[in-house]
Every structure is written in structure tokens, then in C-alpha cells.
C-alpha positions as a printed Julia matrix, in Angstrom:
74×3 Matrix{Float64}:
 175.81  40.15  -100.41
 177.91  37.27   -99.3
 178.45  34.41  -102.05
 177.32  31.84   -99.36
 173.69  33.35   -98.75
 170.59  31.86  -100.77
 167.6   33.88   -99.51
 164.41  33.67  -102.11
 161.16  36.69  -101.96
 158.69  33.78  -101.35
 157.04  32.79   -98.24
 159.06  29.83   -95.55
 160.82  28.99   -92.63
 164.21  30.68   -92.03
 166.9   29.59   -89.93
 167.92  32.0    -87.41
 171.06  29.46   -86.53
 172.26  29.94   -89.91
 175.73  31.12   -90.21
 174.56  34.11   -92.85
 170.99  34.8    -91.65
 171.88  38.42   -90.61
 173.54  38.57   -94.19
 170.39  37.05   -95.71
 168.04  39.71   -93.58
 170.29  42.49   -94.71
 169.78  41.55   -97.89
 165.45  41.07   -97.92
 165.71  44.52   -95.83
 167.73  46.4    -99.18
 165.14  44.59  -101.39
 162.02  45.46   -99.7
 160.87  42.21   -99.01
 157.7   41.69   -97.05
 158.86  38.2    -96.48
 161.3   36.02   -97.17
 162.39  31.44   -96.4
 165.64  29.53   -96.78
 163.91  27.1    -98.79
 166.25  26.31  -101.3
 169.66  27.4    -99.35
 171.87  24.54   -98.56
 172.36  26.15   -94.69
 168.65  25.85   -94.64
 169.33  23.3    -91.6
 172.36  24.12   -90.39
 172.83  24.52   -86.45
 176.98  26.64   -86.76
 175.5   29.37   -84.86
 173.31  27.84   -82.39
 174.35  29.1    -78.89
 175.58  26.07   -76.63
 173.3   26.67   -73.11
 174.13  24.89   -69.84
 171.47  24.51   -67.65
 171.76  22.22   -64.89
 169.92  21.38   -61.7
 173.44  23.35   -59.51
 171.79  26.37   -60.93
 171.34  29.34   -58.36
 168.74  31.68   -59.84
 165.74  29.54   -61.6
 163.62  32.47   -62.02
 163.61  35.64   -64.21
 165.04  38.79   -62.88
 161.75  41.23   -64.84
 161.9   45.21   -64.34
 159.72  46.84   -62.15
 158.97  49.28   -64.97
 156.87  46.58   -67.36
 154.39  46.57   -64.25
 151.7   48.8    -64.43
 149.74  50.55   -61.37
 146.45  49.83   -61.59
């Protein structure tokens, strides 16, 4: 497990923006953890991998493009 990664077995919020959260799941996966928090990792707020979205009003498609296959016939 990487140094940097502070996951604890009890019960929390995690940070999926955290640099080392797939690290940190990795590691509660091995373990067998039913849960697991950031509670007492110092990236426990940190926003390093939060994805930068543009949205402005110049946008040309402002709906969702869903399958036709989640439809069902009735």
C-alpha cells in the first residue's frame, strides 16, 4: 500500500477526489472491509483529483444521449 494512504475499518465519509482513494479502496478490498472513511487521513479534504468541467451556456447538446436498450416494452 502506498505510504501516503490513511484508510481506517470504521464507518465515514471518503473522498473520492483524493489523490490515493483507488489505493485506499484497493487496500479495504484485500482486507475485507465492509466499510471503510478517511477520517483521520490528512487528504481527507483534498480536491488534486477533482475533474475541472466546463459547462457554459455556448453548449450544443443540453440533454443526455440514453440507450434505447434501458427502455423497456411494455
Amino acid at each position: 500500500m502506498n505510504t501516503e494512504c490513511n484508510p481506517v475499518r470504521e464507518r465515514g465519509n471518503r473522498n473520492v477526489h483524493c489523490p490515493y482513494y483507488g489505493d485506499c479502496l484497493d487496500y479495504a478490498i484485500e482486507k475485507s472491509w465492509a466499510y471503510w472513511g478517511c477520517g483521520h487521513c490528512q487528504y481527507r479534504s483534498s480536491q488534486a483529483a477533482r475533474p475541472e468541467i466546463r459547462l457554459t451556456a455556448a453548449d450544443s447538446v443540453v440533454y443526455y444521449d440514453l440507450p434505447l436498450e434501458i427502455y423497456r416494452e411494455i
